[in-house]
N, C-alpha and C positions, 0 to 999 in steps of 0.2 A: 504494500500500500504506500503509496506516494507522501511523503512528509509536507503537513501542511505547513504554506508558509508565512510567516510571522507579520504581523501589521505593522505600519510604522511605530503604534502606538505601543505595542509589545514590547517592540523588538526596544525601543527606548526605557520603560519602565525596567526590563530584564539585564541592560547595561550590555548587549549584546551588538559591538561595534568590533569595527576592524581592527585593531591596535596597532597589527605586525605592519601593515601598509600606512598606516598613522605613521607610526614610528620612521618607517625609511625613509618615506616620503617627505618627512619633519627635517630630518637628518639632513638629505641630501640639499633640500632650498635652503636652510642655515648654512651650512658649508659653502653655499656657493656667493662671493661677493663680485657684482658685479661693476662697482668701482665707478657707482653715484653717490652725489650729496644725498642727504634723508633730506625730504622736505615735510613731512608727515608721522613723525617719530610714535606719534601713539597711534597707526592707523591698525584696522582690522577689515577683513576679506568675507564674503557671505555668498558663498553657492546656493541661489533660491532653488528651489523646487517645488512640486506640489503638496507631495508628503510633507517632506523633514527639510531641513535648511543648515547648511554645513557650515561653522564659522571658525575662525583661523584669526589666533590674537598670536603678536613676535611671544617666542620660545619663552622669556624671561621672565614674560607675566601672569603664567601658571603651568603647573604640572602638568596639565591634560590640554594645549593650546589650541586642537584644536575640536572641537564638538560638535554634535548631530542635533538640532532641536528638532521640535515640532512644528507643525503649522497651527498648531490651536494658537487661543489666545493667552494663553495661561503660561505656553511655551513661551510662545515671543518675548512675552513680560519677565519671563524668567531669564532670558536671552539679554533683554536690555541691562539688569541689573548685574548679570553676569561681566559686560563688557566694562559698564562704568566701574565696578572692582576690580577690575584689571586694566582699570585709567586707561579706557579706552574712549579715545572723543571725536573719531571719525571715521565713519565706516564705508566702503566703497559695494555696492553690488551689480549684477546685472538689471536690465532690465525685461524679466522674465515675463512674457504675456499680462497675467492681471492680479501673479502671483506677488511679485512684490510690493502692490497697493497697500497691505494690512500691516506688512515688515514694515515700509516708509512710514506709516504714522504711528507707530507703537514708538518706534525710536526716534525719531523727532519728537514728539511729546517726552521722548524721557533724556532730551537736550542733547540728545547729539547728532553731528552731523553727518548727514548721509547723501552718499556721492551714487548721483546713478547712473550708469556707462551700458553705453552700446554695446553691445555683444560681439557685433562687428569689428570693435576695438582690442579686445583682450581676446581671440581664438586663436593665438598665436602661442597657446601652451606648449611648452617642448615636454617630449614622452608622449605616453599614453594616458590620455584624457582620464580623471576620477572623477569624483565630486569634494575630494578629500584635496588634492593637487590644484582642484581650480581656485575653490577659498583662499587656498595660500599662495597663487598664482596673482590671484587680485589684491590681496595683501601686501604682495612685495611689490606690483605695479602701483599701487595708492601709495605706497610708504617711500618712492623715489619722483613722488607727484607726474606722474607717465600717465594718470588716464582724465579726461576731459568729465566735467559734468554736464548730463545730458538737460534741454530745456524742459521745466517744468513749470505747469501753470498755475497761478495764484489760485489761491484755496477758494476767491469768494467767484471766483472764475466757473470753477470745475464741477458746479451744479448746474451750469448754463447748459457748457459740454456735451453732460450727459444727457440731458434734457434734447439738446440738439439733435445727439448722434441719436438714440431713441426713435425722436420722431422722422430722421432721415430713412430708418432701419421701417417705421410704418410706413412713411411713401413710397419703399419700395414693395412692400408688400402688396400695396393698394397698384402699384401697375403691373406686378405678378397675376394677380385678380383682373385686372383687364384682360391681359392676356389667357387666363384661365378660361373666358367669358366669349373671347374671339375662336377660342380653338369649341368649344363648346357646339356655338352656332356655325362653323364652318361642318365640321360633324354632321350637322341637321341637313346642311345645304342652304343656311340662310344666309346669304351675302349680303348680311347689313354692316359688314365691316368694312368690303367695298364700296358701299356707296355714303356711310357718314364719314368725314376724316375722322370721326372721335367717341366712340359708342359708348365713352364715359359721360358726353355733355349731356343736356337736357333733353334731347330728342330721344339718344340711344339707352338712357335710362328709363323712361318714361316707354318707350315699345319691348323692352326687355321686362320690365316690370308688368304691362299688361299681358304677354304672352307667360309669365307664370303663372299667372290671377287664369289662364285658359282661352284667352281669344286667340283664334286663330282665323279669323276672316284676314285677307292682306290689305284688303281697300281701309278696312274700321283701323287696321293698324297703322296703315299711313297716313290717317287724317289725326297721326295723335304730333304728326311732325311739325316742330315750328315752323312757322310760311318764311324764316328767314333764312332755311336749309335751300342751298341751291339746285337737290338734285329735286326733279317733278316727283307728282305725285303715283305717276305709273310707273317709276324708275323703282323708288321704294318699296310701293306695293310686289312687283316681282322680286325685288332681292328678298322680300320674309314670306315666299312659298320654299318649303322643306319638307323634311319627312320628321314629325316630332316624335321623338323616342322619349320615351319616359326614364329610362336611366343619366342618357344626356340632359334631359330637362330640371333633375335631378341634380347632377353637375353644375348646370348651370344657375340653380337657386341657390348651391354651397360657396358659388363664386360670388356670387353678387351680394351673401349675407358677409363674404369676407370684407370686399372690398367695401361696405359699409362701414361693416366692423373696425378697418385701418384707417377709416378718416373718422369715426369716432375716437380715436385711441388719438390720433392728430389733433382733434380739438382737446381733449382732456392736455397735452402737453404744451398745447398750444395757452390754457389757464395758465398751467403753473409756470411756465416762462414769462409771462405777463410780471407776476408776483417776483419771482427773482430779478426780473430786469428792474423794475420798480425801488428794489432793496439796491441795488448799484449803484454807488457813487456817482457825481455826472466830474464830467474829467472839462479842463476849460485852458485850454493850449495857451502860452505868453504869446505867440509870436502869428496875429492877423495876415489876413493875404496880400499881398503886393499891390499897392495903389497902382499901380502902374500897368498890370498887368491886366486887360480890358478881353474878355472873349470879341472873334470875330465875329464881323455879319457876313453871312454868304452862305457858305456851302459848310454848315454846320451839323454834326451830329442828330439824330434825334433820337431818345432812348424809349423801348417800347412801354406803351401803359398797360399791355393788356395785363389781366391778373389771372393764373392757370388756378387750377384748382386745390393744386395744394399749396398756395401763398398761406403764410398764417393771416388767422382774421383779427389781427390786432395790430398798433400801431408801432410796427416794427421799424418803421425807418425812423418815427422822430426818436425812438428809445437808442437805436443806434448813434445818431448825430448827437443824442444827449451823452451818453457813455463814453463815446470817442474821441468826442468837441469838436470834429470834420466829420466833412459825408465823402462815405467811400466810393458811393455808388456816383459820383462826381465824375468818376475813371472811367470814360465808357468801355463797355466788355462788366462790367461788374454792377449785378443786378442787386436785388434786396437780399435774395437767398443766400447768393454767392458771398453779397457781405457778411453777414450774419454766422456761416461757414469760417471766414475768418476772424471772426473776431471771437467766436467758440473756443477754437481752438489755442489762438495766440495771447487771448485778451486784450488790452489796451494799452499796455506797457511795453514796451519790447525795447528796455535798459540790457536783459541777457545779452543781444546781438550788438555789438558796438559800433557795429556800420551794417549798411544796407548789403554788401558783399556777402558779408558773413551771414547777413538772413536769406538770401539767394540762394547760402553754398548750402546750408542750413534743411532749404525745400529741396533741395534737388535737383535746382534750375541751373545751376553756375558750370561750366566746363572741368572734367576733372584731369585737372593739367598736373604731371608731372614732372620735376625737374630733375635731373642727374646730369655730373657734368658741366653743368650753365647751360643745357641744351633740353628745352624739351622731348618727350618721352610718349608714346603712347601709353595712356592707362586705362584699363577695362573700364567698362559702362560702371555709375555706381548706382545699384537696386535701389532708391527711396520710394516706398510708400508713403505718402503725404496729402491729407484730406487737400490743406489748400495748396499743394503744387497741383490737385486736380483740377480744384473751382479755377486755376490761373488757367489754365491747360485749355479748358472749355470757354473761359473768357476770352481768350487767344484766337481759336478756331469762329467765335460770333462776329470778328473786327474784320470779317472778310468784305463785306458788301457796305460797311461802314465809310460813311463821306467824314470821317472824321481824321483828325491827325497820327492817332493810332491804327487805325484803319489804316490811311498810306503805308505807313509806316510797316504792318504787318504785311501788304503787299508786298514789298519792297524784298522783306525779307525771306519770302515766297519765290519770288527771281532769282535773287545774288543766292542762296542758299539749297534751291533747287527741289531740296526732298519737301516735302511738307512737314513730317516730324518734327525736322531739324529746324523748321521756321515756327513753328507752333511752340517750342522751348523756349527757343530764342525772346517771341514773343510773351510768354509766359514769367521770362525772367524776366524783361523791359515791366510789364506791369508787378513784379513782384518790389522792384524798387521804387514804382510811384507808391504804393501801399507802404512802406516803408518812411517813404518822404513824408509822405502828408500824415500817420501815424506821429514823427517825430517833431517833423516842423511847423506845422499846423501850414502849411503855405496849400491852399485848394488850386487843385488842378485845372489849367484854364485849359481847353480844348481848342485848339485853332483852328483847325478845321484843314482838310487834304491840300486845299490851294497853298495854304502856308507850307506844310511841306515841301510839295514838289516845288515848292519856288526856293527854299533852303537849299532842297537837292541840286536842282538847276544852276543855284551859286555854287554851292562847291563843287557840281562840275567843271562851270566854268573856271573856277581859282586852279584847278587841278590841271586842267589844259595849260592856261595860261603859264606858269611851274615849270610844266616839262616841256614848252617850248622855249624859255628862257633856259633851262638848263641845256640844253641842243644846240643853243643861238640862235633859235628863229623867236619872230614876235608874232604874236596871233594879232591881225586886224580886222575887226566886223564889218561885215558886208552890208554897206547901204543902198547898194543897188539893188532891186529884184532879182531872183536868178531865174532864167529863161527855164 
């Protein structure tokens, strides 16, 4: 019979830990001096996990340096008071999925500080990887100050967040449910998906709903369309003849009570982010916009008003312009949602990043150049998942048909650049650093509009001619005759 095996919570209570691999392991990273300054002489190291969580304080401040806790709370707590008796006051970990959430404020509330680093950063363990070798791996990295603190967002912040990511996690659900709804009635044969762009608006809910309720005349069902739907009335009535199956129809009543169900769960989050934006300090920048700086008349931007159906129904933009002390949504490509996306996740401060470069390199958006040599280097792509390198990403790819200065501008970089990926970054970083600017400086972004562009462009082409025909010894002269 197979030996049952032991719970984290056993296996702790019964003092049943590795020792002999403790011990070598102990051994060999003390022995070895790698012949840095300490910058961090009382630091300690913490391999998260989900069970147990592995911590690594220097050799000298107790018999047993390094240990296995638990994930409860009663461990952690025992965990902190372990470390501050062994005068420990700064602790470095990963950051493990959503494991380290409960570690980061058990030990912060018991004053110390804790360093939270990319995984990315420290996989650079020599030997074969433990959980015993990595603690003490991030230990000796903290202790010769080698690892970066990762950004973390202000506490009154990180209910917004949630609240955010939440109701992001229901809108998609709610178009999961569309789609549940379209395959449905394609099933039956009813092509009412072809003929409304949107079987979520008023018309396609309103004939979806009467065809559960049991009509099936197609004429009574096309008079339930609003008169302001462009397709006629005999276009519609043929696209809702089908074959109605009761199991499909069936389907199709579990889909439409979801996608209810996900903008109910959108309004409830949509309450309580009312109430926490309301508790938010309003933020009020020193530094007003440029007198000087006047938008053009002409060929100006204009940013759409319609409102989709999962905008929240509350006054989201003035709460934003309150909070922030600028409007983001000033930048065209960046709508109410999109702002709100970043200010989620960044909040309103952004003293972490000391320039706009480092917030760029930060998303994901910045080139990742290497140097050796004095010579650049090719370096692999680098993986960021980043909510708002996305929202940029999508504000980039909207500035196509835009008459605005970004609009040129992303054109522009659609030519010289070639790929679209590679212009859609590009652009994506240009706006990551007006977010950044107006964030810091409070200076609002005037929009000039495409003509001022190409007439920038226009100059520095022509400066650039002029340049390199004076370095050649020729002069360029403009032609005031017509040319035939």
């Amino acid at each position: 019979m197979a030996k049952r095996k032991m719970s984290v919570f056993e296996r702790l209570h019964k003092g049943v830990l590795n020792r002999n691999e403790r011990r070598i392991l102990a051994q060999k990273v003390a022995a070895s001096d790698p012949g840095l300054s300490i910058v961090h002489p009382n630091a300690a190291g913490i391999d998260v996990g989900n069970g147990s969580h592995f911590v690594a304080v220097p050799a000298d401040r107790d018999s047993n340096p390094v240990r296995e806790f638990g994930s409860w709370t009663a461990a952690l707590r025992e965990m902190a008071e372990w470390l501050i008796v062994c005068r420990i006051d700064t602790v470095a970990m990963q950051s493990t999925g959503v494991y380290w959430v409960a570690l980061y404020d058990v030990l912060t509330s018991a004053g110390l500080t804790v360093v939270l680093v990319n995984a990315r950063d420290t996989k650079n363990v020599p030997g074969r990887k433990t959980d015993v070798q990595e603690c003490q791996w991030l230990m000796k990295l903290h202790t010769y100050g080698l690892l970066r603190n990762s950004f973390h967002l202000a506490e009154e912040m990180q209910c917004i967040r949630t609240l955010w990511r939440a109701r992001g996690r229901h809108v998609a659900e709610a178009a999961e449910r569309i789609q549940l709804m379209q395959k449905a009635l394609t099933k039956m044969n009813v092509q009412l998906a072809n003929t409304l762009s949107d079987i979520s608006g008023k018309t396609g809910m309103t004939i979806i709903g009467a065809i559960l309720e049991g009509k099936r005349d197609r004429y009574e069902l096309a008079d339930l369309a609003d008169p302001q739907i462009q397709a006629s009335r005999d276009e519609i009535a043929h696209s809702l003849e089908g074959n109605w199956r009761e199991d499909v129809l069936f389907e199709l009543r579990q889909a439409l009570d979801g996608y209810h169900f996900a903008h109910r769960q959108m309004a409830e989050c949509d309450r309580q982010l009312e109430q926490y934006l309301s508790r938010t300090p309003s933020r009020v920048l020193e530094n007003p916009p440029a007198a000087e700086t006047k938008p053009m008349k002409g060929r100006g931007g204009k940013k759409s008003t319609r409102q989709g159906a999962n905008i929240p129904k509350i006054d989201l933009s003035g709460e934003l312009k309150r909070i922030c002390g600028v409007d983001l949504t000033s930048i065209d490509g960046i709508g109410i949602i999109s702002a709100m996306t970043i200010v989620s996740e960044i909040g309103t401060d952004l003293s972490a990043f000391p320039s706009e470069d480092q917030f760029a390199n930060w998303l994901g958006l910045a080139p990742n150049n290497s140097v050796t040599g004095g010579k650049r280097v090719k370096a692999p792509k680098r993986r960021v998942k980043n909510r708002i390198a996305d929202v940029l990403r999508m504000a980039a790819t909207s500035l196509l048909q835009s008459h605005t200065y970004l609009g040129a501008r992303y054109r522009q970089f659609r030519r010289t650049l070639k790929e679209p990926p590679k212009a859609v970054k590009a652009m994506a970083h240009r706006l990551a650093l007006l977010v950044y600017r107006l964030m810091t400086k409070g200076q609002a972004w005037i929009d000039w509009g495409a003509a001022q562009f190409e007439k920038k462009k226009r100059e520095r082409d022509i400066a650039y001619l002029i340049n390199k025909a004076q370095s050649e010894g020729y002069r360029l002269v403009p032609i005031t005759e017509p040319v035939n």
